[in-house]
NUDOTOR-187481 format. One line per field, with one value per atom (N, C-alpha, C): residue in three letters; residue number from 1; x, z, y negated. Coordinates in Angstrom, 3 decimals. Atoms other than C-alpha are relative to their C-alpha. Example, Ala and Ser with C-alpha at 12.3 -4.5 7.8 and 13.67 -1.06 7.14 Angstrom:
<rs>
resn	[ALA, ALA, ALA, SER, SER, SER]
resi	[1, 1, 1, 2, 2, 2]
x	[0.890, 12.300, 0.900, -0.820, 13.670, -0.770]
z	[0.000, 7.800, 0.000, -0.060, 7.140, 0.730]
y	[1.190, 4.500, -1.200, 1.190, 1.060, -1.090]
</rs>
This chain:
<rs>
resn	[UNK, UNK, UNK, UNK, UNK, UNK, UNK, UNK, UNK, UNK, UNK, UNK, UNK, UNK, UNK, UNK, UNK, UNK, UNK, UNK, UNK, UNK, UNK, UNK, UNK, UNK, UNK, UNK, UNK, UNK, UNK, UNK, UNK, UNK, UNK, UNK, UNK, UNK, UNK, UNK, UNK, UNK, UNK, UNK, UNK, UNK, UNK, UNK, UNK, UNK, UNK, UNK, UNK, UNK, UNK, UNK, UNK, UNK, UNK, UNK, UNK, UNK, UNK, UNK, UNK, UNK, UNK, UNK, UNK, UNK, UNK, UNK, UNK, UNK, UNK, UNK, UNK, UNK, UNK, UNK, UNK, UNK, UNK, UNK, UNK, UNK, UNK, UNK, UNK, UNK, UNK, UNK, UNK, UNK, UNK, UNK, UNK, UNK, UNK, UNK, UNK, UNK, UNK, UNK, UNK, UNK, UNK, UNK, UNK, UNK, UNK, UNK, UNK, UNK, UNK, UNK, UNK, UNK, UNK, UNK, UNK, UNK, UNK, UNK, UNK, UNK, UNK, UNK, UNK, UNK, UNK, UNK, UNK, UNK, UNK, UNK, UNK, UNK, UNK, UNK, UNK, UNK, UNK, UNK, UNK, UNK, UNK, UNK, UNK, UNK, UNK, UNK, UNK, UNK, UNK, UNK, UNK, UNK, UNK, UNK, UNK, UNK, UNK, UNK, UNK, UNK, UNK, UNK, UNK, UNK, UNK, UNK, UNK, UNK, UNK, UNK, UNK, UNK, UNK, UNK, UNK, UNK, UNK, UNK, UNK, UNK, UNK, UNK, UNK, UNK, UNK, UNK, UNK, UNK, UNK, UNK, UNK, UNK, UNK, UNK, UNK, UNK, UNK, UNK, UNK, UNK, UNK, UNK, UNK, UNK, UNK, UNK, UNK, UNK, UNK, UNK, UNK, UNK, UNK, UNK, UNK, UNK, UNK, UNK, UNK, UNK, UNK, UNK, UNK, UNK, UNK, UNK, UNK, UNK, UNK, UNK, UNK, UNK, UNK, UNK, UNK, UNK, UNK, UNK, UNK, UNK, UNK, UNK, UNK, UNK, UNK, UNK, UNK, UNK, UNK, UNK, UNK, UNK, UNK, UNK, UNK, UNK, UNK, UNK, UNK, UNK, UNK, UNK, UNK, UNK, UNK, UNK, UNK, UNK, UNK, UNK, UNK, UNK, UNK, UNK, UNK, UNK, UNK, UNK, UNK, UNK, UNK, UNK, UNK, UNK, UNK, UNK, UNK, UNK, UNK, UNK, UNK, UNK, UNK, UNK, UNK, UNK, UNK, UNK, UNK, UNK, UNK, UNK, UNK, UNK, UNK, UNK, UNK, UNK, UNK, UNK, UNK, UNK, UNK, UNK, UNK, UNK, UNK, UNK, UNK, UNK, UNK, UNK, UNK, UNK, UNK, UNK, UNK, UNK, UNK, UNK, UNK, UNK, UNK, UNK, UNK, UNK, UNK, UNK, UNK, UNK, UNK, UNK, UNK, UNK, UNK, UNK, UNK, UNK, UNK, UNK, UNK, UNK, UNK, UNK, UNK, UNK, UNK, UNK, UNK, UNK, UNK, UNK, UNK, UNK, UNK, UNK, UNK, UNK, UNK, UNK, UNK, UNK, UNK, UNK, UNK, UNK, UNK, UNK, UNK, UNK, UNK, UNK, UNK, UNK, UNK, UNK, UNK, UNK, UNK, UNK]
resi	[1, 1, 1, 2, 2, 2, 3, 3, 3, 4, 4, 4, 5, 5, 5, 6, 6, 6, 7, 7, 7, 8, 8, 8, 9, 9, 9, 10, 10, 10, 11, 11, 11, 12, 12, 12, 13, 13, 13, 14, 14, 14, 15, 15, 15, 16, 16, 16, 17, 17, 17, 18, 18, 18, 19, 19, 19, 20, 20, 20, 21, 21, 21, 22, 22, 22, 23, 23, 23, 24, 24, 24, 25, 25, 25, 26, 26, 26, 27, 27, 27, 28, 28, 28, 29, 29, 29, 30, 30, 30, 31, 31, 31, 32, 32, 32, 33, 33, 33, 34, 34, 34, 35, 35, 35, 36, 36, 36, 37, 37, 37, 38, 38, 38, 39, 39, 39, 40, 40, 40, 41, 41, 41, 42, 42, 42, 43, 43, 43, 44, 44, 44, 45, 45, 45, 46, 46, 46, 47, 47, 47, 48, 48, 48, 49, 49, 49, 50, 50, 50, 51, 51, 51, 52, 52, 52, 53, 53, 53, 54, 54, 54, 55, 55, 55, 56, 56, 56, 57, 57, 57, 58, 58, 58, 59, 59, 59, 60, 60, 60, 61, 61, 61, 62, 62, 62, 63, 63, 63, 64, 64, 64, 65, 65, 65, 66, 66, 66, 67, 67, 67, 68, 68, 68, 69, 69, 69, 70, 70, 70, 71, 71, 71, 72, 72, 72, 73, 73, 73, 74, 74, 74, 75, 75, 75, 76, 76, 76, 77, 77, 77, 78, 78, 78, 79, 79, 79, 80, 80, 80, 81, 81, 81, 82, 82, 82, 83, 83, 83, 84, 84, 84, 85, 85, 85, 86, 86, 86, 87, 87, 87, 88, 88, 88, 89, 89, 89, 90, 90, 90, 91, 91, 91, 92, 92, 92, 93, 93, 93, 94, 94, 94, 95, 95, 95, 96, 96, 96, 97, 97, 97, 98, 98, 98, 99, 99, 99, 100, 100, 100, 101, 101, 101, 102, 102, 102, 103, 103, 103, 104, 104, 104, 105, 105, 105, 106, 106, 106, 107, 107, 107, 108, 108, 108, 109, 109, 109, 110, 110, 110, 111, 111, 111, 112, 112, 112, 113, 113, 113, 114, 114, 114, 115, 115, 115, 116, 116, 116, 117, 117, 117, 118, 118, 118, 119, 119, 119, 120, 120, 120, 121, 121, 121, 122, 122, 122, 123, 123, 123, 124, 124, 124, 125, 125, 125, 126, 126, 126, 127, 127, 127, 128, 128, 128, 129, 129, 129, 130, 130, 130, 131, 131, 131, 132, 132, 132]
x	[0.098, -18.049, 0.882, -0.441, -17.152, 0.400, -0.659, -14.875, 0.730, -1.048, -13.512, 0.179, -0.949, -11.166, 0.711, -0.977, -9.474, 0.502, -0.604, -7.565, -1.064, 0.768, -9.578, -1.400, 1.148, -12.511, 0.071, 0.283, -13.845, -1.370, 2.072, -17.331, 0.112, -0.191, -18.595, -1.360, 1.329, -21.010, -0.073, -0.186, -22.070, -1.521, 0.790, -23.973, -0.539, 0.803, -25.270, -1.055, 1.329, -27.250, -0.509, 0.406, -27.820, 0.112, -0.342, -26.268, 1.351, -1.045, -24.160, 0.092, 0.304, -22.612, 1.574, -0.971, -19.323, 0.798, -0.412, -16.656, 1.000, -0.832, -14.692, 0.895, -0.758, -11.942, 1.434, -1.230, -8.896, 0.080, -0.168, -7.660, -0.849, 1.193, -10.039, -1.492, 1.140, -12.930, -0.291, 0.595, -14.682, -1.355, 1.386, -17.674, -0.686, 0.540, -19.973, -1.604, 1.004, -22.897, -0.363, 0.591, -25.275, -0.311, 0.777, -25.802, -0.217, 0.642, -27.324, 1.193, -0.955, -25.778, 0.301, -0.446, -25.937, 0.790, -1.169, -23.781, 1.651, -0.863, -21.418, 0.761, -0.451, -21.438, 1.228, -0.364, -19.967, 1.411, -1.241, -17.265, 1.490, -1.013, -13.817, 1.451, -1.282, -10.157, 0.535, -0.903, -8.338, -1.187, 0.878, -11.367, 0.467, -0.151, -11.202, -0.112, 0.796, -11.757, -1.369, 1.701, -14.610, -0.765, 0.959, -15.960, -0.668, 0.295, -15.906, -0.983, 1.346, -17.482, -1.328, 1.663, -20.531, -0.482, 1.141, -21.437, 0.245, 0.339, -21.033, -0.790, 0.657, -22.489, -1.362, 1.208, -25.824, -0.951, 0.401, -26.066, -0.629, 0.799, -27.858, 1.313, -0.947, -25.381, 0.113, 0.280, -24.728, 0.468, -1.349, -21.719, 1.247, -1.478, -19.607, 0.724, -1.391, -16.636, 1.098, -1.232, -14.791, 1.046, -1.248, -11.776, 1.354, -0.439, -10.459, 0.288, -0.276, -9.306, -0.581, 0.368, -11.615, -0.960, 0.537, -13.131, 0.061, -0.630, -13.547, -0.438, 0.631, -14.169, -1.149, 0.824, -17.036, -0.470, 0.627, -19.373, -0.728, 1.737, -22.756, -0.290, 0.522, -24.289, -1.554, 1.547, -27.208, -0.679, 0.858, -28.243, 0.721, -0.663, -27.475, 0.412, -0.202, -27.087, 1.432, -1.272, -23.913, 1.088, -1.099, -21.795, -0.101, 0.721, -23.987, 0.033, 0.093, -24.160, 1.727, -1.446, -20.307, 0.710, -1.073, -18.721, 1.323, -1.473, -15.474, 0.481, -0.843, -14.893, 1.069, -0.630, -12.067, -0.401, 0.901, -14.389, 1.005, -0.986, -12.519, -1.103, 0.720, -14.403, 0.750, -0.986, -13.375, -0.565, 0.176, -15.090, -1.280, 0.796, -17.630, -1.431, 1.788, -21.505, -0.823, 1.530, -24.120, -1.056, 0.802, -26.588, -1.459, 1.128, -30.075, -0.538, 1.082, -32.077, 0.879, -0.847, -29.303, -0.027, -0.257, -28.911, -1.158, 1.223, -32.606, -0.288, -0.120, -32.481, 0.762, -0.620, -30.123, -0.116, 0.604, -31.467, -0.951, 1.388, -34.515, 0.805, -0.474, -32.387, 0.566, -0.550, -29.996, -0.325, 0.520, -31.145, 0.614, -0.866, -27.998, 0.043, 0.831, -29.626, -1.004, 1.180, -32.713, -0.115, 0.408, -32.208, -0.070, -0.126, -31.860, -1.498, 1.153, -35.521, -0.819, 0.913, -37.417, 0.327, -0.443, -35.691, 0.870, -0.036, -34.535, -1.367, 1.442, -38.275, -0.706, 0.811, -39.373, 0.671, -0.695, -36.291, -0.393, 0.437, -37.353, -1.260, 0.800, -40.823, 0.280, -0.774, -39.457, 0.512, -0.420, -37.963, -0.838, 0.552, -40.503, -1.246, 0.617, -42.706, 0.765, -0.815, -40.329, -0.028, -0.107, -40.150, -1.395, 1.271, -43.861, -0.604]
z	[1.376, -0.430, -0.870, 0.664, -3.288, -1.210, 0.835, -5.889, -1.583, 1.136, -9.717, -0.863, 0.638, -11.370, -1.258, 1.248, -14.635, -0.323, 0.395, -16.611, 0.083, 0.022, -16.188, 0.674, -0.752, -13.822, 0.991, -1.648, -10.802, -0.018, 0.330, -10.379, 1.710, -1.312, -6.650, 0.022, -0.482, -5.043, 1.305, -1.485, -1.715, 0.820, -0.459, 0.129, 1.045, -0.985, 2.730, -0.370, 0.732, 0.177, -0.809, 1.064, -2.293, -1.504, 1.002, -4.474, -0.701, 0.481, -7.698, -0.478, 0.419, -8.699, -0.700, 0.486, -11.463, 0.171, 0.487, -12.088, -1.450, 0.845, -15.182, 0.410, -0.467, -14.804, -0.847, 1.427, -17.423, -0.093, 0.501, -18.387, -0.372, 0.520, -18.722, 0.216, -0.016, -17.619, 1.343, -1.170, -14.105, -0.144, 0.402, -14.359, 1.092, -0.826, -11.771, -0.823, 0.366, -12.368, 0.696, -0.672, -10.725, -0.974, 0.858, -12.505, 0.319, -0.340, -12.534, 0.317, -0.460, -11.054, -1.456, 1.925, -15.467, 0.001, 0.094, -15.686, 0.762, -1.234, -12.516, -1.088, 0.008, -13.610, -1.527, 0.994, -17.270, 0.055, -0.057, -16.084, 0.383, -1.090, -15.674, -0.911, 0.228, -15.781, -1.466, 1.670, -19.479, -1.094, 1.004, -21.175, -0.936, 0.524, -23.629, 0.276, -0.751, -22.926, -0.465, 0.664, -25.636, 0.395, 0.110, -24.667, 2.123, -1.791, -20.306, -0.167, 0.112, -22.106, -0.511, 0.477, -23.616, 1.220, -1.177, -20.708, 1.209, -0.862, -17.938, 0.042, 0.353, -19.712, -0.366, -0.393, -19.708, 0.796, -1.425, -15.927, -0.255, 0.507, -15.228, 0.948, -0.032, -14.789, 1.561, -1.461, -11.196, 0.029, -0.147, -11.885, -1.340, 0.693, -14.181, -0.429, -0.050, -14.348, -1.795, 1.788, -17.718, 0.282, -0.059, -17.833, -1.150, 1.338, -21.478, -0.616, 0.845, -22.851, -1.373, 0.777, -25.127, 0.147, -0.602, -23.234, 1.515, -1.453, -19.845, 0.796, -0.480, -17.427, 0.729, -0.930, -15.824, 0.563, -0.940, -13.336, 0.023, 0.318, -13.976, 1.423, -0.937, -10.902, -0.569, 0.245, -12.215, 1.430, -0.909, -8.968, 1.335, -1.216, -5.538, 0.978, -1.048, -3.600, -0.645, 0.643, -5.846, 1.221, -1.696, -2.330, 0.417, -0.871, -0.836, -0.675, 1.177, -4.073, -0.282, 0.457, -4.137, 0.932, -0.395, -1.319, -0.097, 0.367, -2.033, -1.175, 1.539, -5.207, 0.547, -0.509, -4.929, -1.176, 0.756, -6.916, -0.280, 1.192, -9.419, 0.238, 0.352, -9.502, -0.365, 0.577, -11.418, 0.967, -0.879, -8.969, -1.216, 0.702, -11.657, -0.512, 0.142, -11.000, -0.965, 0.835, -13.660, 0.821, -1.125, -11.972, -0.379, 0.045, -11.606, -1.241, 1.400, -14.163, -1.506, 0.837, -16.670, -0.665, -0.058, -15.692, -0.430, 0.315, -16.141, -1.218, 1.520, -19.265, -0.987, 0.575, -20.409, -0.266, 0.144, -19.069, -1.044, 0.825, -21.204, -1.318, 0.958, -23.935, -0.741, 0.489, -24.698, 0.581, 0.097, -25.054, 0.947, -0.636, -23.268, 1.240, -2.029, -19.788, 0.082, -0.290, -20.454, 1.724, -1.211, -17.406, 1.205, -1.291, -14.972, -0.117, 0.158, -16.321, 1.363, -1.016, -13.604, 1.116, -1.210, -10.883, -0.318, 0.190, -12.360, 0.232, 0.532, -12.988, 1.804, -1.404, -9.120, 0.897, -0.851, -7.754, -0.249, 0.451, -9.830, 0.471, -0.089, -8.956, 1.838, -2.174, -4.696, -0.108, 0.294, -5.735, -0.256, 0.581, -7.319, 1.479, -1.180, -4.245, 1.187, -0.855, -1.829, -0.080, 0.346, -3.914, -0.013, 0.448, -3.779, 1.501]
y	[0.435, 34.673, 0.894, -0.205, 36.631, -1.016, 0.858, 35.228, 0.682, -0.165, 35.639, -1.267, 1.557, 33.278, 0.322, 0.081, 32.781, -1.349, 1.361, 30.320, -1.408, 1.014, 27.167, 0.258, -0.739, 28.827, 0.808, -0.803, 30.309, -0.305, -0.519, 31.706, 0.796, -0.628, 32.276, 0.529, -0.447, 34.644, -0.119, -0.029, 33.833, 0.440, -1.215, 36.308, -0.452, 0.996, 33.700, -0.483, 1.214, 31.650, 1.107, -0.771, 34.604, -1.036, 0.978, 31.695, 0.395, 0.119, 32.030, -1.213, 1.025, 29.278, -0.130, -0.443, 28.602, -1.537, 0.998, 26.113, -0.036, 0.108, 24.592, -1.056, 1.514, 22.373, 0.303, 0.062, 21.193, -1.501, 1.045, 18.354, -1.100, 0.452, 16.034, 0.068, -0.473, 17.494, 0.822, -1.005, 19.058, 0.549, 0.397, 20.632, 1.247, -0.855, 22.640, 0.421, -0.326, 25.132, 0.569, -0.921, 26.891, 1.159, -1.028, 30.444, 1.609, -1.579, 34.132, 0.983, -1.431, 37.437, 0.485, -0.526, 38.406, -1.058, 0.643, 35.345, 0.588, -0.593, 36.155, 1.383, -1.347, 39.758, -0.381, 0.001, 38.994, -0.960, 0.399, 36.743, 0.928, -0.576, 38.258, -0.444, 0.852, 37.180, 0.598, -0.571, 37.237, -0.429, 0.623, 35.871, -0.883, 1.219, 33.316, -1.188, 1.236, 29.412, 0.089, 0.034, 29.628, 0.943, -0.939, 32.795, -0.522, 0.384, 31.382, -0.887, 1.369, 27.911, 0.508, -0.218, 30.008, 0.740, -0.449, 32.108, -0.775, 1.379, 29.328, -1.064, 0.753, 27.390, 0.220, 0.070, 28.670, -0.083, 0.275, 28.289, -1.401, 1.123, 25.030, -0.836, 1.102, 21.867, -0.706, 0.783, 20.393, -0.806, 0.963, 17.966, -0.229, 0.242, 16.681, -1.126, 1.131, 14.443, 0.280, 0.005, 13.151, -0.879, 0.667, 11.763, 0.122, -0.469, 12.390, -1.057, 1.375, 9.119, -0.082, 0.297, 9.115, -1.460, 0.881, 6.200, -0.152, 0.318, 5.037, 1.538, -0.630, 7.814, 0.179, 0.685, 8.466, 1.589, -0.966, 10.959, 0.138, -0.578, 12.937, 0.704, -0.905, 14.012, 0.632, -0.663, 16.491, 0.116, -0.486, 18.013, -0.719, 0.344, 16.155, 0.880, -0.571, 18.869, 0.927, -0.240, 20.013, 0.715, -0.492, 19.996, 1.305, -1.463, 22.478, 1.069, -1.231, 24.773, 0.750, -0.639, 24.817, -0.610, 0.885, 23.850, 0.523, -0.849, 26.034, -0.778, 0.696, 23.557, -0.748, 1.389, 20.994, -0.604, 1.011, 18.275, -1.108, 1.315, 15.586, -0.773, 0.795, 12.434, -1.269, 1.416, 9.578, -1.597, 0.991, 7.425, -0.691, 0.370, 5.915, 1.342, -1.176, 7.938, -1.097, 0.429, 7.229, -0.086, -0.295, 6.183, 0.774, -1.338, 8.287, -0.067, 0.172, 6.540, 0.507, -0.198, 6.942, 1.876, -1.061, 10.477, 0.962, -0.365, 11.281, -0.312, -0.101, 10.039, 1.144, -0.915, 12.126, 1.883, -1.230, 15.121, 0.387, -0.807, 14.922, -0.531, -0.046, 13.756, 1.310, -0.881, 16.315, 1.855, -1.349, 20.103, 0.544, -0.946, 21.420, -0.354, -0.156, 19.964, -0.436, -0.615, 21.559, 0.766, -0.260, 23.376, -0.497, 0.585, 20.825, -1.207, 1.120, 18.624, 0.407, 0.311, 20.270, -0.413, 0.408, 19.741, -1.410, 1.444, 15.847, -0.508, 0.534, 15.217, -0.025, -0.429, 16.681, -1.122, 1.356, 13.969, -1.545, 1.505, 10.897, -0.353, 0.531, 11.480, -0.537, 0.393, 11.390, -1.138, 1.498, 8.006, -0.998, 0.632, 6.781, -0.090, 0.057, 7.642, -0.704, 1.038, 5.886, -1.472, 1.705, 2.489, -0.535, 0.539, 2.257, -0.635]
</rs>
């Protein structure tokens, strides 16, 4: 596994899976992504926070944990297989997961996890085939 890290981040390449995949983590906040070798490539240490939060953040969303007293905390699992995409993270969880339906909502709600509808939409329908 290749690795680069900065203040609040770490972005891995791992040459097993041909998987990149990044993390954020601060105060308040954990957050995992899966994203491109043009992502990867553009990360590097001494960045900004804002300039790490725009290109990370166009990877697609696997996980994220709040814990910001701005309310209670809680835990987004986008993609279940999160573990497998990063197991080199050490993962925050506040112990409180949204659960699926919640989470699927949200996906198609908000724009900024657009990239995770197809692969929410391909899991709900596997659920939905199970309960039948």
């Amino acid at each position: 596994m290749q690795f680069k890290e900065g203040d609040g981040w770490k972005a891995c390449y791992d040459e097993t899976t041909g998987t990149y995949t990044a993390e954020r983590k601060g105060c308040g906040y954990h957050d995992l992504y899966e994203i491109t070798e043009e992502i990867f490539d553009q990360l590097e240490n001494g960045m900004s926070d804002m300039d790490t939060y725009k290109v990370i953040n166009r990877g697609r969303h696997l996980y994220m944990d709040v814990n910001d007293r701005c309310g209670p905390p809680y835990t987004i699992v986008f993609d279940d297989d999160y573990q497998k995409l990063c197991p080199w993270a050490n993962i925050t969880s506040s112990g409180r997961i949204w659960p699926d339906e919640l989470t699927d909502m949200a996906v198609e709600l908000f724009a900024s996890e657009e990239n995770n509808r197809e692969q929410r939409r391909r899991k709900k329908e596997e659920r939905e085939k199970k309960a039948r």
